[in-house]
Jmol script that loads the backbone (N, CA, C; Angstrom):
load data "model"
ATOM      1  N   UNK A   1       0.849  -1.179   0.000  1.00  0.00           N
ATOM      2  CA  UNK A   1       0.000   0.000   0.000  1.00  0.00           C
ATOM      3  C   UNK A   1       0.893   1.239   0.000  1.00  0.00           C
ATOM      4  N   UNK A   2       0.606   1.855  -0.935  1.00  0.00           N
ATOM      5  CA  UNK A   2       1.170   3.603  -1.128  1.00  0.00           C
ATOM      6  C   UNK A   2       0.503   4.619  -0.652  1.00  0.00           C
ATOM      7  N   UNK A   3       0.264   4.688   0.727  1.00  0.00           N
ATOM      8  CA  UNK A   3      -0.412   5.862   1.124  1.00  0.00           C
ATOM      9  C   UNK A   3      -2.007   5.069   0.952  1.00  0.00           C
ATOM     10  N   UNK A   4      -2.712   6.396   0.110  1.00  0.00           N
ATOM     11  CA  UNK A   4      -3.865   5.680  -0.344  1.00  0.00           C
ATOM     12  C   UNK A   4      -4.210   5.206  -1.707  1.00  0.00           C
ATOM     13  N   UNK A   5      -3.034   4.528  -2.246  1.00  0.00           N
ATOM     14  CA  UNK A   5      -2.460   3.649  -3.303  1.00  0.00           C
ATOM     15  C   UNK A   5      -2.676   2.506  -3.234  1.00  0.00           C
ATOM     16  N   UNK A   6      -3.754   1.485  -3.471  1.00  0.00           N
ATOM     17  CA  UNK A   6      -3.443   0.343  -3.587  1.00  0.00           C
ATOM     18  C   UNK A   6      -2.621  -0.025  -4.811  1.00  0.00           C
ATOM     19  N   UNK A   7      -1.222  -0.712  -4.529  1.00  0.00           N
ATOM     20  CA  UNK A   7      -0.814  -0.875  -6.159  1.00  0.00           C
ATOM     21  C   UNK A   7      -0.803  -1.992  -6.570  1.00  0.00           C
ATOM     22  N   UNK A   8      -1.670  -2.835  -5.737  1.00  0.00           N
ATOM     23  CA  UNK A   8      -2.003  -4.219  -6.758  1.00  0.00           C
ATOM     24  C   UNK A   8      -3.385  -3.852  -8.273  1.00  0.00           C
ATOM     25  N   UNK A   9      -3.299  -2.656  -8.006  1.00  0.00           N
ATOM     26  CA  UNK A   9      -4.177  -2.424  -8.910  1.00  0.00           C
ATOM     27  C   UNK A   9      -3.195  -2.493 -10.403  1.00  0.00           C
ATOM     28  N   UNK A  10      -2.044  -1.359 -10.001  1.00  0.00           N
ATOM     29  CA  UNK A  10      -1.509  -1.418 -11.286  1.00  0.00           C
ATOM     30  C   UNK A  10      -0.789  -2.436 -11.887  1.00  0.00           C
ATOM     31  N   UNK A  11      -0.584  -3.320 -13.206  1.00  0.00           N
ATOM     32  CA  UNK A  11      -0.420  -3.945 -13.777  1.00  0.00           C
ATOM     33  C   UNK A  11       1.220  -3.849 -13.669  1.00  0.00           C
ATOM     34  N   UNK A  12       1.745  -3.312 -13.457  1.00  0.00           N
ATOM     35  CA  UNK A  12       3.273  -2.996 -13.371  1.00  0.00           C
ATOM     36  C   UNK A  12       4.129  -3.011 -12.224  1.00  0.00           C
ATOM     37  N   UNK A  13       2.945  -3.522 -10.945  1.00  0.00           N
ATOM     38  CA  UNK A  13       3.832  -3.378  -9.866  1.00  0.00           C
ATOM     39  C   UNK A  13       3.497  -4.773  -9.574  1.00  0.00           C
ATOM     40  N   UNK A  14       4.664  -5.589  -8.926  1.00  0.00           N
ATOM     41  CA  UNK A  14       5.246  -7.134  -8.503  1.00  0.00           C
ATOM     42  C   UNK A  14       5.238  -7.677  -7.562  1.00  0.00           C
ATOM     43  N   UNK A  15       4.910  -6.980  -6.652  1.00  0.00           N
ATOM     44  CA  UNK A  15       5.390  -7.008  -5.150  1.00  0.00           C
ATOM     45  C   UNK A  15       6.680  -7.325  -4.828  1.00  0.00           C
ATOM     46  N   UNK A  16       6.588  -8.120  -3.646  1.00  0.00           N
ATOM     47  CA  UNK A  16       8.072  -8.987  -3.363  1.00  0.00           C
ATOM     48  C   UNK A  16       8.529  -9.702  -4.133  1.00  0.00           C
ATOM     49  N   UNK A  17       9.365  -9.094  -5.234  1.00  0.00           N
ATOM     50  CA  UNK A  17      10.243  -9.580  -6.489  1.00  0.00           C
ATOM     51  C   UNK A  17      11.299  -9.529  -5.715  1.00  0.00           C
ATOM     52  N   UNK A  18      12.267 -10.294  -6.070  1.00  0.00           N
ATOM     53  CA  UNK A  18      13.987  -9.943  -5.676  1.00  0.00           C
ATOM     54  C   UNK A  18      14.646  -9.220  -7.119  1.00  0.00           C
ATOM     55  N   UNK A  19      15.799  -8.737  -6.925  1.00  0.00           N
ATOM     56  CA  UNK A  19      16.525  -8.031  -8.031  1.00  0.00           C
ATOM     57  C   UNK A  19      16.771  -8.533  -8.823  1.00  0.00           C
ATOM     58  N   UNK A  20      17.232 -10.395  -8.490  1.00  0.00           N
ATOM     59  CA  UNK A  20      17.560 -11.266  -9.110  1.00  0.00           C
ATOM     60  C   UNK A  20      16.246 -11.668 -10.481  1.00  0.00           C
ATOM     61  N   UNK A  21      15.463 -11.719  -9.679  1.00  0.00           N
ATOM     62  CA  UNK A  21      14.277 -12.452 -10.584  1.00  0.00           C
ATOM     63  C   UNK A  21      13.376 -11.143 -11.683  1.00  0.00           C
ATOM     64  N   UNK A  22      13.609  -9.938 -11.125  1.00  0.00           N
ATOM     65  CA  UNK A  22      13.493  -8.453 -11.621  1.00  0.00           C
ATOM     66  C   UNK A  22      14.658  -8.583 -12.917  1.00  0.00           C
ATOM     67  N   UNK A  23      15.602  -8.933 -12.627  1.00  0.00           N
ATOM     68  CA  UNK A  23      16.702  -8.852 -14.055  1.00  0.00           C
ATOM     69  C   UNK A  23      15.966 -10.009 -14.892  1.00  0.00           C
ATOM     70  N   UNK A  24      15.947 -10.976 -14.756  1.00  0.00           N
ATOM     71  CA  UNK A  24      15.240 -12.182 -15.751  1.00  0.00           C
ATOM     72  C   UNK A  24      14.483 -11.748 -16.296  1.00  0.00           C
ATOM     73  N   UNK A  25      13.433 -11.076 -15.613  1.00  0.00           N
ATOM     74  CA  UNK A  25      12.200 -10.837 -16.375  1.00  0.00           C
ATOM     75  C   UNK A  25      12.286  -9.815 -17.691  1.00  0.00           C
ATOM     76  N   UNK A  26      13.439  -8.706 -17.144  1.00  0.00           N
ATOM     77  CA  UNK A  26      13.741  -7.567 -17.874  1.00  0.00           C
ATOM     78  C   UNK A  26      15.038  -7.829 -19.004  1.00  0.00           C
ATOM     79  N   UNK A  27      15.702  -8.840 -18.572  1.00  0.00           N
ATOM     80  CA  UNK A  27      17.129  -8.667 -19.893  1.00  0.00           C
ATOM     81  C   UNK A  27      16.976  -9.304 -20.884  1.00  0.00           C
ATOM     82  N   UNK A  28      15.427  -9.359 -21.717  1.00  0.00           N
ATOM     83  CA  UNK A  28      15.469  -9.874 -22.866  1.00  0.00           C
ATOM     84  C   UNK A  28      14.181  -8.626 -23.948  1.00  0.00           C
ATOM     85  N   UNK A  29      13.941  -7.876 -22.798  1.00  0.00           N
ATOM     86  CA  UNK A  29      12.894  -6.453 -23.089  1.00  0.00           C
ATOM     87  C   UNK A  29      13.581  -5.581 -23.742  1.00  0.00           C
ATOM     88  N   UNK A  30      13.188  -4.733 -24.631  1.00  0.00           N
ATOM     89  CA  UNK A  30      13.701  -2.974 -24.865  1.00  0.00           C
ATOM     90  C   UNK A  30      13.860  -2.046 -24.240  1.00  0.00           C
ATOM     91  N   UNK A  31      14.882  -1.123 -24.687  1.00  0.00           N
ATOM     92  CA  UNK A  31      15.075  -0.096 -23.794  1.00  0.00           C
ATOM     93  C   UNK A  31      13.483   0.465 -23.394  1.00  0.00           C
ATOM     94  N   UNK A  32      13.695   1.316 -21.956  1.00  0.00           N
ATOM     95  CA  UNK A  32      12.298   2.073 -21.476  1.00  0.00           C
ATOM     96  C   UNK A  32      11.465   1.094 -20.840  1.00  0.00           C
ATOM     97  N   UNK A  33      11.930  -0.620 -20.708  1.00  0.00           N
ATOM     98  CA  UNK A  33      10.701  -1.389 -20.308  1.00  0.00           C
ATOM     99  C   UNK A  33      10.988  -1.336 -18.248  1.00  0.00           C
ATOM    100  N   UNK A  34      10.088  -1.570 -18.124  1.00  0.00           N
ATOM    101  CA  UNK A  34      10.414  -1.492 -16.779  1.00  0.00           C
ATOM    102  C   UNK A  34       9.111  -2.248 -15.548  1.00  0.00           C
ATOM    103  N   UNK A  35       9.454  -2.168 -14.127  1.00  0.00           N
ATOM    104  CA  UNK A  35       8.538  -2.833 -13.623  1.00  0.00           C
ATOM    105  C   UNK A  35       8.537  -2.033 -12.191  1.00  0.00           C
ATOM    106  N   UNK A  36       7.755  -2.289 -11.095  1.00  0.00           N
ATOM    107  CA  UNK A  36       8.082  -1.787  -9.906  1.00  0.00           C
ATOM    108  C   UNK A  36       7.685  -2.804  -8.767  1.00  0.00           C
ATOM    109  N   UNK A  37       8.683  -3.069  -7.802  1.00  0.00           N
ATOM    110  CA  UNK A  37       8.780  -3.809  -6.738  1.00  0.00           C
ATOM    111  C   UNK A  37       8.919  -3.415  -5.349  1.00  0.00           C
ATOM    112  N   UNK A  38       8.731  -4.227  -4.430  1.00  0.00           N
ATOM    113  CA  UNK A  38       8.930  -3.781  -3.396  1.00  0.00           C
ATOM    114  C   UNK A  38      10.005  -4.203  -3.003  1.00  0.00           C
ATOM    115  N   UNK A  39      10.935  -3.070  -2.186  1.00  0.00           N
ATOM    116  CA  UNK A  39      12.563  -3.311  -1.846  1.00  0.00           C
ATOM    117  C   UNK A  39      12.542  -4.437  -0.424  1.00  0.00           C
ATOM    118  N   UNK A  40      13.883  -4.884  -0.573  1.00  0.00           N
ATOM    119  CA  UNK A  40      14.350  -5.729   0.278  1.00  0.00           C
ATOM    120  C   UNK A  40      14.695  -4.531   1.994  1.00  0.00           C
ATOM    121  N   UNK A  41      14.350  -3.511   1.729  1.00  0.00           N
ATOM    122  CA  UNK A  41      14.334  -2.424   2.827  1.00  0.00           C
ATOM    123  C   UNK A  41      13.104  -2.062   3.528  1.00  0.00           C
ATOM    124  N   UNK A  42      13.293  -2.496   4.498  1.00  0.00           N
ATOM    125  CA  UNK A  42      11.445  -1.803   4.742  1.00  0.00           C
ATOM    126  C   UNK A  42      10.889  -0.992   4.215  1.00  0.00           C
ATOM    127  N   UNK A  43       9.403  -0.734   3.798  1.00  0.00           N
ATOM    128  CA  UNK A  43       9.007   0.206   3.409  1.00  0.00           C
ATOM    129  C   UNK A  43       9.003   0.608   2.345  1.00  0.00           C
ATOM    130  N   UNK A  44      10.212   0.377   1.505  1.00  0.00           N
ATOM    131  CA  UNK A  44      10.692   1.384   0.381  1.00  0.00           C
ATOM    132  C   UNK A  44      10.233   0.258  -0.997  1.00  0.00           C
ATOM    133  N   UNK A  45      10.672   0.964  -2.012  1.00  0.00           N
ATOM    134  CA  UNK A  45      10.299   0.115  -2.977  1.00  0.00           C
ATOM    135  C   UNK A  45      11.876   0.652  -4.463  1.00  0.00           C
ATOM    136  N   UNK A  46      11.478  -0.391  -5.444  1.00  0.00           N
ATOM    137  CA  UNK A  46      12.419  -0.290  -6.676  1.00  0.00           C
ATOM    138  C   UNK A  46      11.516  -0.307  -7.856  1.00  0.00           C
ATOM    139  N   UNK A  47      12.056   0.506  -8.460  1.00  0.00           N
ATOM    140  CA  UNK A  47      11.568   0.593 -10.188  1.00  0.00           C
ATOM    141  C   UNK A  47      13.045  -0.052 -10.958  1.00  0.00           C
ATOM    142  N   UNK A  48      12.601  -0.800 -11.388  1.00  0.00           N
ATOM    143  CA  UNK A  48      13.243  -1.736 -12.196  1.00  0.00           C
ATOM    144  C   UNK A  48      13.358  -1.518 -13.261  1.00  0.00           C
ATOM    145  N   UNK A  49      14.133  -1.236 -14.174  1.00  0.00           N
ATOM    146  CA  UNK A  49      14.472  -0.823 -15.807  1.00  0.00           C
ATOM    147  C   UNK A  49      15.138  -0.650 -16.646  1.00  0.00           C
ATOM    148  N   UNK A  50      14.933  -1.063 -18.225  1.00  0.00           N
ATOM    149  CA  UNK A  50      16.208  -0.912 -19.264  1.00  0.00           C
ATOM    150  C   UNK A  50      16.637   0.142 -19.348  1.00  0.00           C
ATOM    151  N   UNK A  51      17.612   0.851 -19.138  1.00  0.00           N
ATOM    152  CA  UNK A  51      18.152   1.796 -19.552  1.00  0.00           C
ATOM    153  C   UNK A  51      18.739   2.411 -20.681  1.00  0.00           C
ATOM    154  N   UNK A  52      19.078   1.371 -21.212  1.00  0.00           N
ATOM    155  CA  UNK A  52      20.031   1.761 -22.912  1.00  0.00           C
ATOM    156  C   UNK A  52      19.691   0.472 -23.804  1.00  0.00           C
ATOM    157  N   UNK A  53      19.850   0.551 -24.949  1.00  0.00           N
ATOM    158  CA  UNK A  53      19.814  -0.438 -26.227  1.00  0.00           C
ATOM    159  C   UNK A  53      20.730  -2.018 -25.481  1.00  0.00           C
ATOM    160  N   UNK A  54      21.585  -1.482 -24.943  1.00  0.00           N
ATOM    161  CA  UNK A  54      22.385  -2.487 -24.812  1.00  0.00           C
ATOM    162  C   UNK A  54      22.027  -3.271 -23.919  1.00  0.00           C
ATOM    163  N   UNK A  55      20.710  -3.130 -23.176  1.00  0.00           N
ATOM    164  CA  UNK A  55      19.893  -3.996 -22.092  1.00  0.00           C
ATOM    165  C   UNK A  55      20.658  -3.609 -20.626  1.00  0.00           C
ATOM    166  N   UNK A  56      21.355  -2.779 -20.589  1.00  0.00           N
ATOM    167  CA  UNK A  56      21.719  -2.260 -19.172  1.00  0.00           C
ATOM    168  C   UNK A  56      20.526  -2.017 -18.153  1.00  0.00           C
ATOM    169  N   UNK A  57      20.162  -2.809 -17.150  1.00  0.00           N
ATOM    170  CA  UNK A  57      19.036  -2.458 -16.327  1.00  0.00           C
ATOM    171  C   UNK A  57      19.483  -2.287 -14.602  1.00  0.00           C
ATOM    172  N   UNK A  58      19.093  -0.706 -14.560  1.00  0.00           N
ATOM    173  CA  UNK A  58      18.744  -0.046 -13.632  1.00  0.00           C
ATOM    174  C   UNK A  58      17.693  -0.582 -12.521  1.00  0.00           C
ATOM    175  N   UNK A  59      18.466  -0.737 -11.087  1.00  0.00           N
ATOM    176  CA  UNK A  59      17.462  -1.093  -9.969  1.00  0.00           C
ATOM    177  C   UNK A  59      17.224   0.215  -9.102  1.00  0.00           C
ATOM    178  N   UNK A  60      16.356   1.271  -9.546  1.00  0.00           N
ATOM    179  CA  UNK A  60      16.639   2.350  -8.704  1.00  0.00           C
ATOM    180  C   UNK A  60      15.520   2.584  -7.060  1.00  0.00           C
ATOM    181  N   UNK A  61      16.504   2.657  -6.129  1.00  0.00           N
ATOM    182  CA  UNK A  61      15.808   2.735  -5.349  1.00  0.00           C
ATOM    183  C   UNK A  61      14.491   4.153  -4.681  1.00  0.00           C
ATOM    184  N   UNK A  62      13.372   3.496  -4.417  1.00  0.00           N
ATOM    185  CA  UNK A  62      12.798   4.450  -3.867  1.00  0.00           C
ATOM    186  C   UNK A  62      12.194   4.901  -2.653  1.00  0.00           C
ATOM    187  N   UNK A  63      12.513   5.560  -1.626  1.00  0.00           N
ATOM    188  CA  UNK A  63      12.432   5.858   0.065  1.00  0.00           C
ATOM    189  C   UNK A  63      11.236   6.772   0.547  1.00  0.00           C
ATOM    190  N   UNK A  64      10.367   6.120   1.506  1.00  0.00           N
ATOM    191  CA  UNK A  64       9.530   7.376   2.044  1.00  0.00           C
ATOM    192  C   UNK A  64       9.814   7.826   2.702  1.00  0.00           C
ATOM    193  N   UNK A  65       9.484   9.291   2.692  1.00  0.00           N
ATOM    194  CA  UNK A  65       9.983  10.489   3.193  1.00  0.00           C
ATOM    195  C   UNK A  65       8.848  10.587   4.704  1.00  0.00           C
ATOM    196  N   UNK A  66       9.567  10.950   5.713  1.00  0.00           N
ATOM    197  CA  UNK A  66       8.952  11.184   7.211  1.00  0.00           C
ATOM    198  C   UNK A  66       7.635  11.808   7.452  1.00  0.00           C
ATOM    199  N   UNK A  67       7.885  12.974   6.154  1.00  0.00           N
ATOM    200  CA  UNK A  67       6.564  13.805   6.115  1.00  0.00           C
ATOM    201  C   UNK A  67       5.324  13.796   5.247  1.00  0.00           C
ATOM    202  N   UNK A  68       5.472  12.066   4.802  1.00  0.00           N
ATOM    203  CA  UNK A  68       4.799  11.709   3.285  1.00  0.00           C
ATOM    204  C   UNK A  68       5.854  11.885   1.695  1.00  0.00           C
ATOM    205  N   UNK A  69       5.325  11.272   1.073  1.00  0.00           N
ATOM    206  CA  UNK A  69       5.461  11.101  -0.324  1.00  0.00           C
ATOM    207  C   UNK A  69       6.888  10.285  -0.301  1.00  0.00           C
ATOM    208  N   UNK A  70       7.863  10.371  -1.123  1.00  0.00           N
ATOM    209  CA  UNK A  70       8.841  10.003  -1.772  1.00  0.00           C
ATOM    210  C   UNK A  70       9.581  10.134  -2.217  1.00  0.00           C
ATOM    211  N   UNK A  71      11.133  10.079  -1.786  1.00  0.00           N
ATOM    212  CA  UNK A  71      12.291  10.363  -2.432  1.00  0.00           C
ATOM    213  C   UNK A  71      12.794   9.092  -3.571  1.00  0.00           C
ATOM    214  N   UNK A  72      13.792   9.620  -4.594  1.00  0.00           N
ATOM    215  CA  UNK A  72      13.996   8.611  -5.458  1.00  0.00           C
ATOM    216  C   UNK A  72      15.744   8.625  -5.458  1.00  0.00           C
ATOM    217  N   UNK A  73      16.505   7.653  -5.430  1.00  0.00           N
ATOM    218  CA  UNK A  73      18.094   7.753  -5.184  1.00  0.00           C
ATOM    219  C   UNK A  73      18.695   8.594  -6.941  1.00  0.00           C
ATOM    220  N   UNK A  74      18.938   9.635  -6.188  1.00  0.00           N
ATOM    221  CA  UNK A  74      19.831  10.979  -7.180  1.00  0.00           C
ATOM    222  C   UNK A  74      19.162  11.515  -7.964  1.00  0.00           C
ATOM    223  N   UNK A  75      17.650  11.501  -7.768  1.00  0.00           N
ATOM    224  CA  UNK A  75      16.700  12.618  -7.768  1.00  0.00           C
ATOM    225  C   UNK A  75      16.293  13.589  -6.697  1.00  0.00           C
ATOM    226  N   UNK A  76      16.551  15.241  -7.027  1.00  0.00           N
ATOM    227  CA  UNK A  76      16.329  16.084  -6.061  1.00  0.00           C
ATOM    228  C   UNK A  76      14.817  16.491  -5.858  1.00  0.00           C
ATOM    229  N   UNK A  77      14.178  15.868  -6.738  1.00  0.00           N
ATOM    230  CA  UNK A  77      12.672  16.546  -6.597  1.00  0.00           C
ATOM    231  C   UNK A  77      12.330  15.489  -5.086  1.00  0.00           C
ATOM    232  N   UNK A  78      10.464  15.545  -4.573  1.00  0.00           N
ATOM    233  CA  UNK A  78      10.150  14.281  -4.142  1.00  0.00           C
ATOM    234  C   UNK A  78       8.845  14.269  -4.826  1.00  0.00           C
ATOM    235  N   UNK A  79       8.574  13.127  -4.709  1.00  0.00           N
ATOM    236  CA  UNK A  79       6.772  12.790  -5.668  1.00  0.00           C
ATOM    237  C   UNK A  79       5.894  11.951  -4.196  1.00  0.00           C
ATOM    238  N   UNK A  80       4.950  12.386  -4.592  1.00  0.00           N
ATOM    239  CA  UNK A  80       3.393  12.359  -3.729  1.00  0.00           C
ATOM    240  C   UNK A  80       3.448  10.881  -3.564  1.00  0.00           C
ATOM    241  N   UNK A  81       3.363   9.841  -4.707  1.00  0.00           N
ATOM    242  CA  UNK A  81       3.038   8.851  -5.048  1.00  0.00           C
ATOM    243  C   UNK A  81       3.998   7.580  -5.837  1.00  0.00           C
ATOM    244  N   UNK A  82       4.056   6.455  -5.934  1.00  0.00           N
ATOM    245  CA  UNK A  82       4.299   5.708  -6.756  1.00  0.00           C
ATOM    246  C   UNK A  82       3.840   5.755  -8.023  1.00  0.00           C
ATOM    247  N   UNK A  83       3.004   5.737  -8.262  1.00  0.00           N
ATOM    248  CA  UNK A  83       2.073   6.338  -9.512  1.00  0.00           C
ATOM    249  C   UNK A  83       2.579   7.501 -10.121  1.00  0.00           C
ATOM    250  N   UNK A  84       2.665   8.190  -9.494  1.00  0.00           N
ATOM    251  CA  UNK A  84       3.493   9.713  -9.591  1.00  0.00           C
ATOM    252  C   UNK A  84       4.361   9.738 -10.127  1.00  0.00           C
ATOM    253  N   UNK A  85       5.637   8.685  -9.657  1.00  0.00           N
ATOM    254  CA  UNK A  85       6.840   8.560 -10.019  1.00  0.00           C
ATOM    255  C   UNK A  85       6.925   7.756 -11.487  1.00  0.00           C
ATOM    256  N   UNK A  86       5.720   6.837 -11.534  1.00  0.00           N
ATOM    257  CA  UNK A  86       6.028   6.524 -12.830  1.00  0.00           C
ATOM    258  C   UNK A  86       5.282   7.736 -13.749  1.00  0.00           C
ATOM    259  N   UNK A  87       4.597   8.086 -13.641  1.00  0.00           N
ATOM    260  CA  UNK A  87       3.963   9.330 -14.371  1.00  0.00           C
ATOM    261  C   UNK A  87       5.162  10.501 -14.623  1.00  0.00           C
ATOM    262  N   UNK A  88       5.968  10.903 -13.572  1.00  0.00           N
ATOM    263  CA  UNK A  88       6.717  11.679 -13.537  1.00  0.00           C
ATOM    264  C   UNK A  88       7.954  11.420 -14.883  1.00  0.00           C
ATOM    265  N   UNK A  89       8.447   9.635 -14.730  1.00  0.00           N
ATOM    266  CA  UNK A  89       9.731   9.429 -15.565  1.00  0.00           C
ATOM    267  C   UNK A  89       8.948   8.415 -16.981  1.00  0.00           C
ATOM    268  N   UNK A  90       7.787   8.541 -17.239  1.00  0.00           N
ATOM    269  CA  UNK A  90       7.108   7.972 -18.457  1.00  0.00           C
ATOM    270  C   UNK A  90       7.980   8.855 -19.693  1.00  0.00           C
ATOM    271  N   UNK A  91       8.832   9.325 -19.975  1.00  0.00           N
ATOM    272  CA  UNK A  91       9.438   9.627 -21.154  1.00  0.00           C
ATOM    273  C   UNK A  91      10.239   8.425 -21.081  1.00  0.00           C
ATOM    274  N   UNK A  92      10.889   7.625 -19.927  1.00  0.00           N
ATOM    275  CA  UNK A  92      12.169   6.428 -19.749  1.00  0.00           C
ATOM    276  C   UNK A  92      11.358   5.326 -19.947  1.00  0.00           C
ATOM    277  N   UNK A  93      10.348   5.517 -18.991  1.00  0.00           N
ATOM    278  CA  UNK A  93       9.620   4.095 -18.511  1.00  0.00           C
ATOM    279  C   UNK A  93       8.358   3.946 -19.193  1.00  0.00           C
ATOM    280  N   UNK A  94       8.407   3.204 -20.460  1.00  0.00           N
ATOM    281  CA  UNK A  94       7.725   3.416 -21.500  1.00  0.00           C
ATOM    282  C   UNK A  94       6.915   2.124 -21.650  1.00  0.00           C
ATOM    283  N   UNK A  95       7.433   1.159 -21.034  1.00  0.00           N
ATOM    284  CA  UNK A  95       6.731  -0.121 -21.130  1.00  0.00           C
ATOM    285  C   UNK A  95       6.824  -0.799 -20.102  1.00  0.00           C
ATOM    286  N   UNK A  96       5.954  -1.367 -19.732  1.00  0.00           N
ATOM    287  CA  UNK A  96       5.631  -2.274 -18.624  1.00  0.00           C
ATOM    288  C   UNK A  96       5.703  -3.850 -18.675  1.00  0.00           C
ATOM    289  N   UNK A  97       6.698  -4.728 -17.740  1.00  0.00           N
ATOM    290  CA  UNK A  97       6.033  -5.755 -17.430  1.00  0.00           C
ATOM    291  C   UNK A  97       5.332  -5.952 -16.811  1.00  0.00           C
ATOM    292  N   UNK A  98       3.957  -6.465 -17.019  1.00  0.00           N
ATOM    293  CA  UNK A  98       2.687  -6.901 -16.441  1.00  0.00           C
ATOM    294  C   UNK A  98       2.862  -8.277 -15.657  1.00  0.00           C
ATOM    295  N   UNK A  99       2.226  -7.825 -14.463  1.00  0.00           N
ATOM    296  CA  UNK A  99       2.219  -9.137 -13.437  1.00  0.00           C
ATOM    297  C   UNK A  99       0.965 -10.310 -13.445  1.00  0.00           C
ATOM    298  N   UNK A 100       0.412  -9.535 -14.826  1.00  0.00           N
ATOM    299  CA  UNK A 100      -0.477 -10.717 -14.651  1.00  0.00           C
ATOM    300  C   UNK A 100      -1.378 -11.429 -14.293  1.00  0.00           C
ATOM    301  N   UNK A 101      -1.592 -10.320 -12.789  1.00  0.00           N
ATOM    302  CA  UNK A 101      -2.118 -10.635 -11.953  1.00  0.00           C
ATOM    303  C   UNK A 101      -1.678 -11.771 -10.818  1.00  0.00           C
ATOM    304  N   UNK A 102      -0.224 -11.659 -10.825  1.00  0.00           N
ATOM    305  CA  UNK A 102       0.181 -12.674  -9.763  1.00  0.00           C
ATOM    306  C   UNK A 102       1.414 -11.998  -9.504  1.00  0.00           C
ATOM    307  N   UNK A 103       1.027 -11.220  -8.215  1.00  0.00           N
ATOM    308  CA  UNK A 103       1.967 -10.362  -7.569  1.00  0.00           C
ATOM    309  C   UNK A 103       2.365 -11.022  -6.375  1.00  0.00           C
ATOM    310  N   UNK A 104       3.559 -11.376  -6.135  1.00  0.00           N
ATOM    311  CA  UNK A 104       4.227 -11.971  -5.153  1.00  0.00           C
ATOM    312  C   UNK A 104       4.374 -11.034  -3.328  1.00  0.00           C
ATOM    313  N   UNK A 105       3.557 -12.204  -2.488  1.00  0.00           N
ATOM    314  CA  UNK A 105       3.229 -11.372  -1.224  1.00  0.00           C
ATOM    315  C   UNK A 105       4.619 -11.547  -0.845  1.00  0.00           C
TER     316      UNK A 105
END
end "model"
wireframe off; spacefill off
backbone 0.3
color backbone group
């Protein structure tokens, strides 16, 4: 739960994925494809994604902030939401792996 986010709604988020099983899914996708998980850190979560042609994929982490919303690692802004954040970097994160509906508790 994101606040007042349920994100088993969205098709793009995994739950308890590991990084490991987050790369499988992603190193055979196009650049911009991406997914979002929940981190091995309390609380926090990862957006998962190709970064370049060459299938380089990015595990970037993302932290809630004390006073609400969300910081993202070596982004200075913060965003409201998970949703947000993918809304925010949808020029990168252009495609989704879909869970299918079997999001890992």
């Amino acid at each position: 739960m994101d606040g007042d986010n349920d994100l088993t709604q969205f098709t793009w988020f995994h739950g308890k994925l590991s990084s490991s099983d987050a790369y499988l899914m992603l190193n055979t996708e196009p650049k911009g494809t991406f997914l979002v998980r929940c981190s091995s850190r309390s609380g926090c979560y990862v957006v998962s994604w190709v970064s370049n042609d060459d299938g380089l994929i990015i595990h970037t982490l993302v932290q809630p902030r004390t006073d609400g919303g969300y910081d993202i690692e070596g982004d200075k802004r913060s965003y409201t939401s998970i949703p947000h954040i993918v809304q925010a970097y949808a020029a990168h994160l252009t495609r989704h792996v879909p869970n299918n509906g079997n999001i890992r508790q």
